[in-house]
BAKOL-771011 format. One record per residue (C-alpha): x, y, z; chain; residue in three letters; residue number from 1. Coordinates in pm, 1 decimal, always signed. Example, Ala and Ser with C-alpha at 12.3 -4.5 7.8 and 13.67 -1.06 7.14 Angstrom:
REM BAKOL-771011
px = +1230.0 py = -450.0 pz = +780.0 chain = A resn = ALA resi = 1
px = +1367.0 py = -106.0 pz = +714.0 chain = A resn = SER resi = 2
//
This chain:
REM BAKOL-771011
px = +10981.4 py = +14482.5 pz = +10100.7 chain = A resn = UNK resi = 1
px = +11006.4 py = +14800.4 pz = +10303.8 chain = A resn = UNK resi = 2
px = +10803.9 py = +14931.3 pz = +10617.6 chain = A resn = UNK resi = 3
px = +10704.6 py = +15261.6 pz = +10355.1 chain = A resn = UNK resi = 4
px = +10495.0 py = +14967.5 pz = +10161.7 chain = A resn = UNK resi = 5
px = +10146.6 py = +14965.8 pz = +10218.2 chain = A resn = UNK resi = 6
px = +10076.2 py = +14723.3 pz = +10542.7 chain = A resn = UNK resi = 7
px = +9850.5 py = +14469.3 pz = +10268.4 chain = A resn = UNK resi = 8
px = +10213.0 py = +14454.4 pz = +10051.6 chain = A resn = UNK resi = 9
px = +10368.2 py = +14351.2 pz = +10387.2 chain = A resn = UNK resi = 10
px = +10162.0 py = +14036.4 pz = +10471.0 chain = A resn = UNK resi = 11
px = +10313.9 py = +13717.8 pz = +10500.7 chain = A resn = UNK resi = 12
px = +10148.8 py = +13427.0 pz = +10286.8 chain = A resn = UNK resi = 13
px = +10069.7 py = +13135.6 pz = +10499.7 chain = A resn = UNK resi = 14
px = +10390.7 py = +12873.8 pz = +10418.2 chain = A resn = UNK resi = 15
px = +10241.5 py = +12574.2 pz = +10190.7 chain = A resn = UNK resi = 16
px = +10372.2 py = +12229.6 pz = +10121.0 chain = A resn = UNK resi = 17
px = +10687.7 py = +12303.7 pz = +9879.5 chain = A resn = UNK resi = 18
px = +10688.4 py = +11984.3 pz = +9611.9 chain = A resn = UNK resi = 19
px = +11049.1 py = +11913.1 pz = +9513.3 chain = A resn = UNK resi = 20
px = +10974.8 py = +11593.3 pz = +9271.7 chain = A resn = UNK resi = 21
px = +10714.9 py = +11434.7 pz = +9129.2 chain = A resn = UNK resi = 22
px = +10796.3 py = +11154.7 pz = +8912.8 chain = A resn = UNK resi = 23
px = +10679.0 py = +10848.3 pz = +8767.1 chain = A resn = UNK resi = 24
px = +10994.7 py = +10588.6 pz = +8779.2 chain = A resn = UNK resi = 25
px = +11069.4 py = +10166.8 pz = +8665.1 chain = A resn = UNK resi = 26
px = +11340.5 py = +9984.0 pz = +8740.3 chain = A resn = UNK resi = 27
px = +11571.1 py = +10198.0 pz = +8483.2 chain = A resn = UNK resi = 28
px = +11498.7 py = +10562.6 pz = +8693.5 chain = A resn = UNK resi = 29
px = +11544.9 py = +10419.7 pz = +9081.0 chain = A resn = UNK resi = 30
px = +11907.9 py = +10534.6 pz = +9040.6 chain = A resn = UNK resi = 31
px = +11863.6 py = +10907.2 pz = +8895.4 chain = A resn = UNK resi = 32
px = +11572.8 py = +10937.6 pz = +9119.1 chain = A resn = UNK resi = 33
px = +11754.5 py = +10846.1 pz = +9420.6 chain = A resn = UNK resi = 34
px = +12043.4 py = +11109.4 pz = +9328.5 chain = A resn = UNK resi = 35
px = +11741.3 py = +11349.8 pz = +9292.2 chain = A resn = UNK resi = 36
px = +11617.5 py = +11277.4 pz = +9623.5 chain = A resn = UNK resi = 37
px = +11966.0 py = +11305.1 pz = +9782.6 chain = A resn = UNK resi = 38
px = +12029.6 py = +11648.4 pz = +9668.7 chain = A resn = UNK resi = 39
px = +11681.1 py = +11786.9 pz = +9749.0 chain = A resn = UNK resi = 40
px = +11716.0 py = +11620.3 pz = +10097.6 chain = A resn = UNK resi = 41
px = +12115.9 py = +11817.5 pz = +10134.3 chain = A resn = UNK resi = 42
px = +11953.3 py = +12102.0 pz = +9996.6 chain = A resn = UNK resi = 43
px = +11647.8 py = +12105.1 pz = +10277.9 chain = A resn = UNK resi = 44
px = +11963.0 py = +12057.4 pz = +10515.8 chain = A resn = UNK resi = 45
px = +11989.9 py = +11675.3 pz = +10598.8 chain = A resn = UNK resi = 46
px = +12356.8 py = +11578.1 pz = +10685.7 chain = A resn = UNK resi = 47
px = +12578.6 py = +11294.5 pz = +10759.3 chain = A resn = UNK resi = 48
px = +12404.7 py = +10977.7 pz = +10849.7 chain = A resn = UNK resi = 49
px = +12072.7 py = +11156.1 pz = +10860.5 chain = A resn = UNK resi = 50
px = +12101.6 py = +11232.2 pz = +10525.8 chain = A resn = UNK resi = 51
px = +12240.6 py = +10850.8 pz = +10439.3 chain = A resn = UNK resi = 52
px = +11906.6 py = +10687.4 pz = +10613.2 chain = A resn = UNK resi = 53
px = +11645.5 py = +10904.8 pz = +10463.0 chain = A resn = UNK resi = 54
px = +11817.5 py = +10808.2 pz = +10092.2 chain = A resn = UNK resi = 55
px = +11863.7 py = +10474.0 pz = +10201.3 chain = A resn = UNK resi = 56
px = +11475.1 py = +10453.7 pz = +10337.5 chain = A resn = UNK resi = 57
px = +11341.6 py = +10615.4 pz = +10045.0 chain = A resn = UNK resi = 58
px = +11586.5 py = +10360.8 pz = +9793.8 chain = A resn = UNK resi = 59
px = +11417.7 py = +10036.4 pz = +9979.4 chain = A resn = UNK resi = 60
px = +11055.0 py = +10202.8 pz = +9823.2 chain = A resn = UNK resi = 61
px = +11147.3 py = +10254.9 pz = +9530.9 chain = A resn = UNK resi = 62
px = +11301.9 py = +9919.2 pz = +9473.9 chain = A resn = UNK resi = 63
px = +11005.6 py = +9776.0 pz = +9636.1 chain = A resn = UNK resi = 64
px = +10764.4 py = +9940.3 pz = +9452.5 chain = A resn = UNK resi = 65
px = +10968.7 py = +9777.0 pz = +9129.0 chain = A resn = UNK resi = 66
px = +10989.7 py = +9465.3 pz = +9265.4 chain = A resn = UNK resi = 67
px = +10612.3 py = +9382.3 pz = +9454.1 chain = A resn = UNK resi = 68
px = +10431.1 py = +9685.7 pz = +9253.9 chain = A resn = UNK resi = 69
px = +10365.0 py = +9603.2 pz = +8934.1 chain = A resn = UNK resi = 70
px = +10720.1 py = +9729.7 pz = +8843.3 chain = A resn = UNK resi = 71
px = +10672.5 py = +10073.3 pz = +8861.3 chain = A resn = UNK resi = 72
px = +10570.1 py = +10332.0 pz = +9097.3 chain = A resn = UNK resi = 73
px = +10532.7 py = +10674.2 pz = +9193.4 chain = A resn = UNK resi = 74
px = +10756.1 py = +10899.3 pz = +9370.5 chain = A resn = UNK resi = 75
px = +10670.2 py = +11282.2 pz = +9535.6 chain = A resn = UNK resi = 76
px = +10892.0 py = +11442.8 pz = +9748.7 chain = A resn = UNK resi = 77
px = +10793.5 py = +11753.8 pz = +9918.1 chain = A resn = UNK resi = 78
px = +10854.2 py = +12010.0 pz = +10255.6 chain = A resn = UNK resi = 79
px = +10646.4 py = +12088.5 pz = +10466.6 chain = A resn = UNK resi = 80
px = +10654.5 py = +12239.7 pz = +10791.6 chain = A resn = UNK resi = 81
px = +10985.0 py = +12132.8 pz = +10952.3 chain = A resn = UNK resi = 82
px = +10954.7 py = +11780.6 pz = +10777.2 chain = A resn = UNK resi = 83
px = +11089.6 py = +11613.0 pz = +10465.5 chain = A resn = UNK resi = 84
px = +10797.0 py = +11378.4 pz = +10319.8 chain = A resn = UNK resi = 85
px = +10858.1 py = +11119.2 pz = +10065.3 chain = A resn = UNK resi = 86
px = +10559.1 py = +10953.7 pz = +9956.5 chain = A resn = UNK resi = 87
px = +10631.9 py = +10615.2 pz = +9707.5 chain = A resn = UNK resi = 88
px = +10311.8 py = +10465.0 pz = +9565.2 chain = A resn = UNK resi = 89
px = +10278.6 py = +10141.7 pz = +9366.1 chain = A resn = UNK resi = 90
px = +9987.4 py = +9966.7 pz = +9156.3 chain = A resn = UNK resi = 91
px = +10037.4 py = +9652.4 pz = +9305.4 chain = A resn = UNK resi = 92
px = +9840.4 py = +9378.5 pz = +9435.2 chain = A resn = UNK resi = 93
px = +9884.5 py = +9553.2 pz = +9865.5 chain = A resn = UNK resi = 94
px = +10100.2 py = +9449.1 pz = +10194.0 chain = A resn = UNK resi = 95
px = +9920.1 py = +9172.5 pz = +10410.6 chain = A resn = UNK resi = 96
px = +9806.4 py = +9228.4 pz = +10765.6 chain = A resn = UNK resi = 97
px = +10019.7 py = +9017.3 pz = +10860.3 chain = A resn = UNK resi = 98
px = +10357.7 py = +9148.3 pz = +10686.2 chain = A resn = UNK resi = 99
px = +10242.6 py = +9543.0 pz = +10818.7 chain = A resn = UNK resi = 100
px = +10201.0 py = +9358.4 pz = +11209.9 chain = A resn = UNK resi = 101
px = +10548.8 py = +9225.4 pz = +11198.9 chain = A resn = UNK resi = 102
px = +10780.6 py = +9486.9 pz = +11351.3 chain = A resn = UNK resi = 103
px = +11039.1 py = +9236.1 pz = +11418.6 chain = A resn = UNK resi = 104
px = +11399.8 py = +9258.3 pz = +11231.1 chain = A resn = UNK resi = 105
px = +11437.8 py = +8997.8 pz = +11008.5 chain = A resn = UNK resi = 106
px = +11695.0 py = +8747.6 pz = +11055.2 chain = A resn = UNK resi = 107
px = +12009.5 py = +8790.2 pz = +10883.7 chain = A resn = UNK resi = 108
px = +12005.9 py = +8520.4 pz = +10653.0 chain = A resn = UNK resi = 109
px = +11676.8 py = +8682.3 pz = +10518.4 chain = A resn = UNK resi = 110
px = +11689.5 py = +8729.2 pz = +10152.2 chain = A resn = UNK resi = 111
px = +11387.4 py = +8965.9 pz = +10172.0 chain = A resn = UNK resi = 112
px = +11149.0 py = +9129.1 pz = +10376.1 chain = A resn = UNK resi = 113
px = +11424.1 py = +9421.0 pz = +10499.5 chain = A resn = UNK resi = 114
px = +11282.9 py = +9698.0 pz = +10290.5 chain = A resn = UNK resi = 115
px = +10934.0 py = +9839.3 pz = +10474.5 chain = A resn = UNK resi = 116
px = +11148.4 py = +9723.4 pz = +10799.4 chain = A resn = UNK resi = 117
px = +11474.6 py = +9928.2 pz = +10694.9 chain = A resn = UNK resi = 118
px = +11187.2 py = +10286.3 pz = +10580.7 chain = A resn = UNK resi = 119
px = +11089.8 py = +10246.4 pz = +10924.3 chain = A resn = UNK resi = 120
px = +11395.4 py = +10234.7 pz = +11138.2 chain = A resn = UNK resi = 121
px = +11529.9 py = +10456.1 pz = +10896.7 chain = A resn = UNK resi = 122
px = +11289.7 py = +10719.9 pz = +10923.1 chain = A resn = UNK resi = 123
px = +11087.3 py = +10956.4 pz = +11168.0 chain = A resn = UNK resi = 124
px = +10746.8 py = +10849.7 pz = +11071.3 chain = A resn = UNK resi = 125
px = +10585.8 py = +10579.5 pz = +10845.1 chain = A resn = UNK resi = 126
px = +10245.7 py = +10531.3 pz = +10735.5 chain = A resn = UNK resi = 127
px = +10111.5 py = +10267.9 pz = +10527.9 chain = A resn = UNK resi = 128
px = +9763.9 py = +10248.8 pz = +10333.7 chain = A resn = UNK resi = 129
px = +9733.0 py = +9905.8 pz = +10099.3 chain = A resn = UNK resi = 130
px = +9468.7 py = +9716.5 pz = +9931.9 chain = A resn = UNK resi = 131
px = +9389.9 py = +9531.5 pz = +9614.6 chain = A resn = UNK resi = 132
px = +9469.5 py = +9860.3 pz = +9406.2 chain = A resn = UNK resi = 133
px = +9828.7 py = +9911.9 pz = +9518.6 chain = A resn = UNK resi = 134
px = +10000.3 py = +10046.1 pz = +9848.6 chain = A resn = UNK resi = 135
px = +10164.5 py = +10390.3 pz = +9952.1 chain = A resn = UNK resi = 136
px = +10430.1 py = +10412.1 pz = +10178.4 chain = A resn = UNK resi = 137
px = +10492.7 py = +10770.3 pz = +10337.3 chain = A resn = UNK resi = 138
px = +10798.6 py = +10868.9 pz = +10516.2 chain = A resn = UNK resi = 139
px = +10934.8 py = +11191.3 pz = +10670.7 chain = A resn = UNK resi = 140
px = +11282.0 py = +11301.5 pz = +10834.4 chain = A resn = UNK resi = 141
px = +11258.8 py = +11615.2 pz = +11058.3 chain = A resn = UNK resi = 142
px = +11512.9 py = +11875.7 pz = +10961.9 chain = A resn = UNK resi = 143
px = +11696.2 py = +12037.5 pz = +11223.6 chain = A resn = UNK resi = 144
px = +11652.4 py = +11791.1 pz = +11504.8 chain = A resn = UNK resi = 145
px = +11963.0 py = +11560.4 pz = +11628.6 chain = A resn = UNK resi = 146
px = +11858.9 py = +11222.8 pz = +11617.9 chain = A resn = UNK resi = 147
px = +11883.1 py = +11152.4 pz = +12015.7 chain = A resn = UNK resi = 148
px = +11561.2 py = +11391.2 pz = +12048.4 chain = A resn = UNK resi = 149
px = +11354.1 py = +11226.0 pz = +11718.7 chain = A resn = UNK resi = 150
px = +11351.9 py = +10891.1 pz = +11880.5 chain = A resn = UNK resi = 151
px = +11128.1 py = +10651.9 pz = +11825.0 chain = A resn = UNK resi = 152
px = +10801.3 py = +10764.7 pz = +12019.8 chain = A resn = UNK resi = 153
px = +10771.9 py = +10997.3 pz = +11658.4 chain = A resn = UNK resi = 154
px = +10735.2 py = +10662.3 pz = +11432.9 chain = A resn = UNK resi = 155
px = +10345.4 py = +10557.0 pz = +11396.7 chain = A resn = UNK resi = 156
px = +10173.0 py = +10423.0 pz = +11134.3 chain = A resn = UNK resi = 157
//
């Protein structure tokens, strides 16, 4: 685009969402699609540890979206205005009240219960809708920011 173009050739379209996946997975496809994840996540520009957390969030999903979901799930993955989203839904049977309340770690010993625990501490924001039909869990990671500014006053539910 040159400044000789016509000024309607040299307006900007307003940015949109940009979807990176969108797949259906089971138990056999949480690997591959957590590979997939981790290079669209580099590519967007996540790093280091930022980079390990916001795989490692978006792995505890998936697995429980297998595991309490009806064994399989759905998985998009998208950009969108200075965030990474990652939205994992299941067909599952929901989260109790009770379970979405508890914000405390769970104890070591604690065979389960570390996964919706783990997405949040792992990640900038997540929000939770459940009920009889199955529950969605989305996350997001803000690109660009060191982690000392993110905080925790940007989680909510």
């Amino acid at each position: 685009m040159t400044n000789d173009e016509p000024p309607a050739l040299r307006t900007v379209a307003p940015i949109e969402p940009a979807l990176l996946i969108a797949e259906t997975f089971d138990q056999p496809q949480v690997t591959a699609l957590r590979h997939s994840v981790t290079s669209c996540a580099h590519a967007m520009g996540l790093r280091g540890q930022r980079l390990d957390d916001f795989v490692l969030a978006v792995n505890e999903l998936l697995t429980n979206a297998v595991r309490h979901g009806g064994g399989q799930g759905r998985l998009r993955l998208w950009h969108q205005g200075g965030e990474l989203v990652c939205e994992v839904a299941d067909h599952g049977h929901g989260i109790s009240a009770q379970q979405l309340s508890d914000r405390n770690r769970p104890a070591p010993d604690t065979l389960g219960g570390w996964g919706l625990w783990l997405a949040r501490e792992l990640s900038d924001t997540m929000v939770v809708a459940t009920g009889d039909a199955g529950t969605t869990v989305r996350i997001t990671a803000t690109l660009g920011l060191p982690k000392q500014i993110r905080g925790k006053s940007r989680r909510s539910w």
